[in-house]
C-alpha positions as CSV (number, residue, x, y, z in Angstrom):
1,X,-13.6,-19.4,35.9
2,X,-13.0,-15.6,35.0
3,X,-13.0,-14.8,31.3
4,X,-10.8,-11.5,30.1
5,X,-12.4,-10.5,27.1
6,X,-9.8,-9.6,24.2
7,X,-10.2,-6.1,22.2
8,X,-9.9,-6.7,18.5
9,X,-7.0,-5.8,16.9
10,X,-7.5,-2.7,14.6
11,X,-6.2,-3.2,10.6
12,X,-2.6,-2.4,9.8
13,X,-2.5,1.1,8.5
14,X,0.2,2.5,6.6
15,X,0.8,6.2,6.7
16,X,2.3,7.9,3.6
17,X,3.9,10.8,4.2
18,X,5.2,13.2,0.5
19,X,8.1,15.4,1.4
20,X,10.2,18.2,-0.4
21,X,12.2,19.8,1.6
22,X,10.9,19.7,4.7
23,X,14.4,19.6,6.8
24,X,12.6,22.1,9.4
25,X,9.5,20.3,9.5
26,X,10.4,16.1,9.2
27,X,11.7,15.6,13.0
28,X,8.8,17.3,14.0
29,X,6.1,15.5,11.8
30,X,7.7,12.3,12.3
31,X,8.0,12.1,16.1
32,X,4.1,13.6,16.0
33,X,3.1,10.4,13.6
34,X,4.8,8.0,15.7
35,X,3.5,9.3,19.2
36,X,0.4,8.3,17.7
37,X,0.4,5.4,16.1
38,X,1.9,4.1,19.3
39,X,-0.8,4.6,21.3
40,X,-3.1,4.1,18.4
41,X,-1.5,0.0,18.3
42,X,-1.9,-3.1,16.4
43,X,1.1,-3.1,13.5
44,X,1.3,0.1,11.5
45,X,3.8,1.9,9.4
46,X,5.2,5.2,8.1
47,X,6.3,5.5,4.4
48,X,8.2,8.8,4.2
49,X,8.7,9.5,0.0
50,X,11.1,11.9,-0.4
51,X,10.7,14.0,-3.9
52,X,14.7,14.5,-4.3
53,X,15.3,16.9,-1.7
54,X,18.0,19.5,-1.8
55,X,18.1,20.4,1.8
56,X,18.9,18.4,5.1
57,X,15.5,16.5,5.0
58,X,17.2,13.5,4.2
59,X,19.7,13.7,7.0
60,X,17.2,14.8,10.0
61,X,14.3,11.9,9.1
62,X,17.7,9.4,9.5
63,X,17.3,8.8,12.7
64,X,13.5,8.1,12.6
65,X,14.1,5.5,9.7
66,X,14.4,1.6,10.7
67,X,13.5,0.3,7.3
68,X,10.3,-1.4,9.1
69,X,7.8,0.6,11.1
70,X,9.4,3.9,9.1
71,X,10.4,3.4,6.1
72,X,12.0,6.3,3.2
73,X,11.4,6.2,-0.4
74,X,13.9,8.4,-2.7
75,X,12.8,9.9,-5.6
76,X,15.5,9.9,-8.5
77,X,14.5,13.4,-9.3
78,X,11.6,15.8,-8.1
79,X,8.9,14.0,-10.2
80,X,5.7,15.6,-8.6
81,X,3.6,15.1,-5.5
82,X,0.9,12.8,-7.6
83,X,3.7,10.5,-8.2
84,X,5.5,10.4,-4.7
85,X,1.7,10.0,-3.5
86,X,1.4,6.6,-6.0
87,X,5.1,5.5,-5.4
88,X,4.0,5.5,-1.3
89,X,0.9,3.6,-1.7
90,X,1.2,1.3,-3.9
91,X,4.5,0.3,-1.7
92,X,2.4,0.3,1.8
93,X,1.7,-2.7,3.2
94,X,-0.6,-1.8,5.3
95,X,-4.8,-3.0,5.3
96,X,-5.5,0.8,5.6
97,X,-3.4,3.6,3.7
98,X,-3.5,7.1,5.2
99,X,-2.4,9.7,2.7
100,X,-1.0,12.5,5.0
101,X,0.2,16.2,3.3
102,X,3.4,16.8,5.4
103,X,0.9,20.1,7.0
104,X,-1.6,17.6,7.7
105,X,0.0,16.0,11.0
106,X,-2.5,18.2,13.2
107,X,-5.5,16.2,11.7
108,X,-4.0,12.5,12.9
109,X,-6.2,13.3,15.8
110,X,-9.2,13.2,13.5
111,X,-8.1,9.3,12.0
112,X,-9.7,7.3,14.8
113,X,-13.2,8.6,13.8
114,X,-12.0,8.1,9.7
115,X,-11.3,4.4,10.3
116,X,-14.6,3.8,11.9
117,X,-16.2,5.0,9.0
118,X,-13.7,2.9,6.5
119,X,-15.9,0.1,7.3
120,X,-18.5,1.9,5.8
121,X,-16.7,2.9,2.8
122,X,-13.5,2.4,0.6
123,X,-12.4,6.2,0.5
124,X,-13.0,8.4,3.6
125,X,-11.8,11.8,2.5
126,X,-10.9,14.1,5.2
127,X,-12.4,17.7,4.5
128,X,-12.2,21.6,6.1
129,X,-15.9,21.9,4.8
130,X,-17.8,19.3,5.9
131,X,-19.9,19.4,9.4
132,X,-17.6,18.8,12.3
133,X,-14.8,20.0,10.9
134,X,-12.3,22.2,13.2
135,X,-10.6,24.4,11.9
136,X,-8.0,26.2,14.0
137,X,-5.9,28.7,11.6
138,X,-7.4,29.0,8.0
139,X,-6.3,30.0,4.7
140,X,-6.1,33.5,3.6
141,X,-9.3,34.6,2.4
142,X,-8.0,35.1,-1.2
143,X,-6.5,31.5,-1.2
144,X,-10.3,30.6,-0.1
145,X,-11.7,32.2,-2.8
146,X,-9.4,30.8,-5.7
147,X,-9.7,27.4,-4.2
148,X,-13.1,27.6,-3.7
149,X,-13.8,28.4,-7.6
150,X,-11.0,25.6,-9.0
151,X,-12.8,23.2,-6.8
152,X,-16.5,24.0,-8.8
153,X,-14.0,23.9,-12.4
154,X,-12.9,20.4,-10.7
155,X,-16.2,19.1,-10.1
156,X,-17.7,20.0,-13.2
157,X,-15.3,18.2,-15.8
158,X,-14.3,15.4,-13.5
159,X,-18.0,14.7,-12.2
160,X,-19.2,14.3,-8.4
161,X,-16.8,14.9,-6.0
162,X,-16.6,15.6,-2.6
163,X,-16.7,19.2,-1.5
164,X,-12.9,19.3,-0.4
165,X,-11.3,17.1,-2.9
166,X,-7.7,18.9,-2.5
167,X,-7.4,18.3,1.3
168,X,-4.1,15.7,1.7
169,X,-5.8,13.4,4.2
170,X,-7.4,10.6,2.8
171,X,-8.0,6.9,4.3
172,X,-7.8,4.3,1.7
173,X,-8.3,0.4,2.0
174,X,-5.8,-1.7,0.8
175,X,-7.5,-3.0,-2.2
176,X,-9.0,-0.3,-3.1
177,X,-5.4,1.9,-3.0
178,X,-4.0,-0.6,-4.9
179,X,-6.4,-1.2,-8.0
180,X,-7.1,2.7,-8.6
181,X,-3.4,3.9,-7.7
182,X,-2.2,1.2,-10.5
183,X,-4.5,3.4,-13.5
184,X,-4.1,7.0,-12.6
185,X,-1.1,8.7,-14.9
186,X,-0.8,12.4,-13.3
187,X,2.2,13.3,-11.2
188,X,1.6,17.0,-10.2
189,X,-0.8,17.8,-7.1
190,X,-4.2,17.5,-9.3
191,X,-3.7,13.6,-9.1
192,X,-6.1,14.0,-6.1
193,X,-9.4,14.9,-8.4
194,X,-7.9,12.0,-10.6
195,X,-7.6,9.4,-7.9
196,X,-11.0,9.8,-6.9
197,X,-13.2,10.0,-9.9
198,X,-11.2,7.0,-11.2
199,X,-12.0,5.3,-7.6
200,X,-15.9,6.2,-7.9
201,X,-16.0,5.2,-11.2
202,X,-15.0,1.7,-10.8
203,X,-17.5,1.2,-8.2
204,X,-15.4,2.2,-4.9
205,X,-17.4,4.3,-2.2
206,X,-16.2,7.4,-1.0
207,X,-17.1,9.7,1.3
208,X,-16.0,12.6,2.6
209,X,-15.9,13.8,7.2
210,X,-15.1,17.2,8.7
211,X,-11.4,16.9,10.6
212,X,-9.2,18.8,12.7
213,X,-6.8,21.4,10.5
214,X,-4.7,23.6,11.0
215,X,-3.5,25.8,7.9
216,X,0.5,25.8,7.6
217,X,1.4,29.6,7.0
218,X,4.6,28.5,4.8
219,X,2.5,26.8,2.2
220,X,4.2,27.0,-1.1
221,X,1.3,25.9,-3.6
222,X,0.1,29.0,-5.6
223,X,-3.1,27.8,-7.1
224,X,-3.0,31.2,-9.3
225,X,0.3,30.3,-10.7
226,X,-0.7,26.4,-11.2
227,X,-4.1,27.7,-13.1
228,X,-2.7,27.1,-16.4
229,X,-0.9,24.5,-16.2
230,X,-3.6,22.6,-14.1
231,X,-6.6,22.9,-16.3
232,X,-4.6,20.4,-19.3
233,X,-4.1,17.9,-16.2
234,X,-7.6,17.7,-15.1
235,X,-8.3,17.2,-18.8
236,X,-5.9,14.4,-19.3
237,X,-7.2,13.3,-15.9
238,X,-10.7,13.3,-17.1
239,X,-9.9,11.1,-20.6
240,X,-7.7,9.0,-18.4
241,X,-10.8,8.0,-15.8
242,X,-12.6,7.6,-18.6
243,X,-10.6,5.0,-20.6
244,X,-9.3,3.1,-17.7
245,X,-12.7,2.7,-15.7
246,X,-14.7,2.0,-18.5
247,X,-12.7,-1.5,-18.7
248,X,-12.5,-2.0,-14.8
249,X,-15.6,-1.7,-12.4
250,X,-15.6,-3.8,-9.4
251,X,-18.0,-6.3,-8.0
252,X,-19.4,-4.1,-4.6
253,X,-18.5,-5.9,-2.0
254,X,-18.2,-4.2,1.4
255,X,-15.5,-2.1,2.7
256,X,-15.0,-4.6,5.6
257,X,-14.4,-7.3,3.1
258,X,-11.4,-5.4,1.4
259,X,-9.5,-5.4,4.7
C-alpha cells in the first residue's frame, strides 16, 4: 500500500491593503496580490480600506471585490493611514495579517521567507536596512537622510525599535494584531512606531528581515513637512504605550501557539 504524504496547510493570512487615491495604481496592486496568494494557497484574503477617496479608486478595485477573498472597507472621511491600518486589522480574519503600503506590492515576493520566521516571532517587520534586503530603486538621498535622522528621534523617545520601523510591510499574528491594534490611539502614519513599542512592551516578539523593495517615485509623504506635526504624535504615542502596556503584558507563549 502506497502512502501520498499530505503538505500542511499554511495559516490563513489576511492582507491589508490602505489606499487614497490610488485609481492608477489599485488594478494593478490588486491583480499583483491575488496572482500571488493564488499560488501561495491554503485560504487567504485581501482587505482593501479605502480612506475616502476622491478619485476613480473606488470604481476600478470594483471588479476585484467579491466581499470574501477581497474585501473593501470605506472610510466615512479621510481619517489617516494609522486608522485605515487598525480599521483593516482588527477586521481580518485571517491567522496571519500582512500590513502592505499600497508601494509595497514588489516586496510580496519576500512574504514566504517572513512567514517562516512568524513561527519564531509575533511581529516580523519587513526592512530596506537589514542584511538581505534588495533593494531595486531607492529613495532620494535627501529623503534618506531625513528619514534616517527621524528614525534615531523615533527610537530614542519610543525605546528599542527596529532599524526600519516606517517600512509598510509587516507580518502580524492574529492574536497578537488583535490585542495591540485594540490600545494604540494614533491615526496619522506615525501609528507604526506606536504599534510596535506597544506590541514589545506587552511582551510580543518582534523582529525585523531584509525584503525586496522597490521605492515608488510618486510618493507623496514629505517627512519635512510632517516634522512638526509628527514630534506631538510620537509624544502622545509614547504616554499612550506607556499607560496601556503597563496594565496589559502577556503570558510568552510561542508564536506558533497564537496561530
Amino acid at each position: 500500500m502506497s502512502y501520498t504524504r499530505q503538505m500542511p496547510q499554511p495559516p490563513t493570512l489576511s492582507i491589508v491593503i490602505p489606499v487614497l487615491n490610488e485609481e492608477d495604481e489599485i488594478p494593478v496592486i490588486l491583480a499583483a496580490a491575488v496572482a500571488f496568494l493564488e499560488e501561495r494557497g491554503g485560504d487567504w484574503e485581501i482587505v482593501v480600506v479605502d480612506n475616502a477617496s476622491t478619485d476613480r479608486t473606488l470604481e476600478r478595485a470594483a471588479p476585484f471585490v467579491d466581499g470574501q477573498r477581497v474585501r473593501l472597507l470605506e472610510n466615512d472621511s479621510n481619517r489617516g493611514k494609522g486608522f485605515s491600518i487598525r480599521r483593516g486589522m482588527l477586521e481580518a480574519r485571517g491567522d496571519l495579517r500582512l500590513m502592505c503600503d499600497a508601494d509595497c506590492v514588489a516586496s510580496l515576493r519576500s512574504l514566504p521567507s517572513m512567514e517562516l520566521l512568524a513561527g519564531e516571532a509575533h511581529v516580523v517587520v519587513g526592512s530596506r536596512l537589514s542584511a538581505g534586503a534588495r533593494v531595486t530603486r531607492r529613495q532620494p538621498l535627501r529623503r534618506r537622510v531625513v528619514g534616517v535622522g527621524f528614525i534615531a528621534l523615533t527610537r530614542a523617545l519610543m525605546g528599542k525599535l527596529p532599524k526600519d520601523v516606517y517600512c509598510g510591510f509587516k507580518l502580524w499574528t492574529a492574536g497578537c494584531a488583535e490585542d495591540v491594534f485594540e490600545h494604540v490611539q494614533l491615526d496619522g502614519w506615525v501609528f507604526d512606531a506606536e504599534a510596535l513599542a506597544m506590541a514589545r512592551r506587552m511582551g510580543y516578539t518582534v523582529i525585523e528581515t531584509g525584503i525586496e523593495w522597490s521605492n515608488r517615485p510618486d510618493s507623496r509623504l514629505s517627512i519635512r513637512d510632517s516634522l512638526l506635526p509628527v514630534l506631538g504624535e510620537l509624544w502622545a504615542a509614547r504616554r499612550n504605550v506607556r499607560r496601556s502596556s503597563t496594565s496589559y503584558r502577556i503570558e510568552r507563549e510561542s508564536p506558533q501557539s497564537a496561530y
